[in-house]
C-alpha positions in Angstrom: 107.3 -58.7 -76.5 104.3 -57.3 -75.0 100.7 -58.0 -76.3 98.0 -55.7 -76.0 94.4 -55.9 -76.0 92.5 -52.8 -76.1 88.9 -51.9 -76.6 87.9 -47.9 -77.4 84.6 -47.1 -76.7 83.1 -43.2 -78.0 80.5 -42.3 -75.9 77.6 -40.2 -77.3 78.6 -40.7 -80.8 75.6 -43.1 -82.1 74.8 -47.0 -82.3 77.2 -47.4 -85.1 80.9 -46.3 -83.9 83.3 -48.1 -86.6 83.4 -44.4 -88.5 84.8 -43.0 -84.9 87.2 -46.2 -84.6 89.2 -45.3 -87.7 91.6 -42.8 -86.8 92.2 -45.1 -83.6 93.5 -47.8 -86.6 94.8 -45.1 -88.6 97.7 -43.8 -85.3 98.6 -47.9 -85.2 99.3 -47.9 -89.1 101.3 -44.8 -88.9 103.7 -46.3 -86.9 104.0 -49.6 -88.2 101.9 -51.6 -85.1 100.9 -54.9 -86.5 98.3 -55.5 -85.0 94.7 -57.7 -85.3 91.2 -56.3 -85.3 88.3 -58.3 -83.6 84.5 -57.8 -83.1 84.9 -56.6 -79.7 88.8 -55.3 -79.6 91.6 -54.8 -81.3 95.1 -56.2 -80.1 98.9 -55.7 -81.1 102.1 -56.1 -80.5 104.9 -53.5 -78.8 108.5 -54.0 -77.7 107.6 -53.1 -73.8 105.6 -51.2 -71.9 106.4 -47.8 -72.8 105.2 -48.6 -76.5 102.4 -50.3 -75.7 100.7 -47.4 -73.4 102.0 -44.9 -76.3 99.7 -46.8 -79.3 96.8 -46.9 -76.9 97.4 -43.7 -75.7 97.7 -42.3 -79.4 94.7 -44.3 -80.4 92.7 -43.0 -77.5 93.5 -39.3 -78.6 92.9 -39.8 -81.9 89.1 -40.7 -81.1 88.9 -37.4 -79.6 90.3 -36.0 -83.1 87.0 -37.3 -84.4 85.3 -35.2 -82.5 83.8 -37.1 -79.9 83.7 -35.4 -76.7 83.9 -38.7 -74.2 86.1 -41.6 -74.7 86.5 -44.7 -72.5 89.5 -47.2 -73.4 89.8 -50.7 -72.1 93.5 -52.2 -71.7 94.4 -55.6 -71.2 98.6 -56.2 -71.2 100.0 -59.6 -71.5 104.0 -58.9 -70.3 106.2 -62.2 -70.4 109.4 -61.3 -69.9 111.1 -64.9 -70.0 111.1 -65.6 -73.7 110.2 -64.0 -76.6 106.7 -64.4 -78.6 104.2 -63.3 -80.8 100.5 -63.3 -81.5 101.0 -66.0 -83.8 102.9 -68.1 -81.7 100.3 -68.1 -78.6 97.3 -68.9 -81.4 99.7 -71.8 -82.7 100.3 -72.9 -79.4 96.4 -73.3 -78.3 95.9 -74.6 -81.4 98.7 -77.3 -81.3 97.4 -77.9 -77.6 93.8 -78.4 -78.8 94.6 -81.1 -81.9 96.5 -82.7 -79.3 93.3 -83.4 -77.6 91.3 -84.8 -80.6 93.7 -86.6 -80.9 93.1 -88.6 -77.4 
């Protein structure tokens, strides 16, 4: 499983650029991503590499759909290739870790 953290940024387009984000959200949706949306980024899930630069290559394009003429995208890829996990399962994990340490 690969987990990706990416951040799309339309230049030009205004303060207020969640209208412009859409159709980035709307390309994950299509093809059944699941995938999380934060303040700052937005992250999913892909079966390898190859999928993960084709979401955030079709959300990058789709900004451009919007008609924004300049576009800069952010990618941060987590890659762990000895087991299998999730989103869910890393959050669990910290938090497991963290009780752990209240608990002390």
């Amino acid at each position: 499983m690969v987990i990706v953290e990416f951040n799309v940024i339309p230049l030009g387009a205004g303060v207020s650029v969640s209208k412009f984000l859409v159709p980035a959200l709307k390309e994950l949706e299509k093809r059944k991503v699941k995938y999380e949306i934060t303040p700052m980024c937005t992250i999913f899930e892909a079966r390898n590499m190859a999928e993960a630069l084709n979401m955030v290559g079709a959300a990058h394009e789709a900004i451009f759909e919007a008609d924004v003429k300049r576009v800069v995208t952010t990618i941060r890829i987590d890659d762990r290739r000895d087991k299998e996990g999730s989103m869910e399962e890393k959050v669990k994990s910290l938090k497991t870790r963290l009780e752990e340490k209240k608990i002390c």
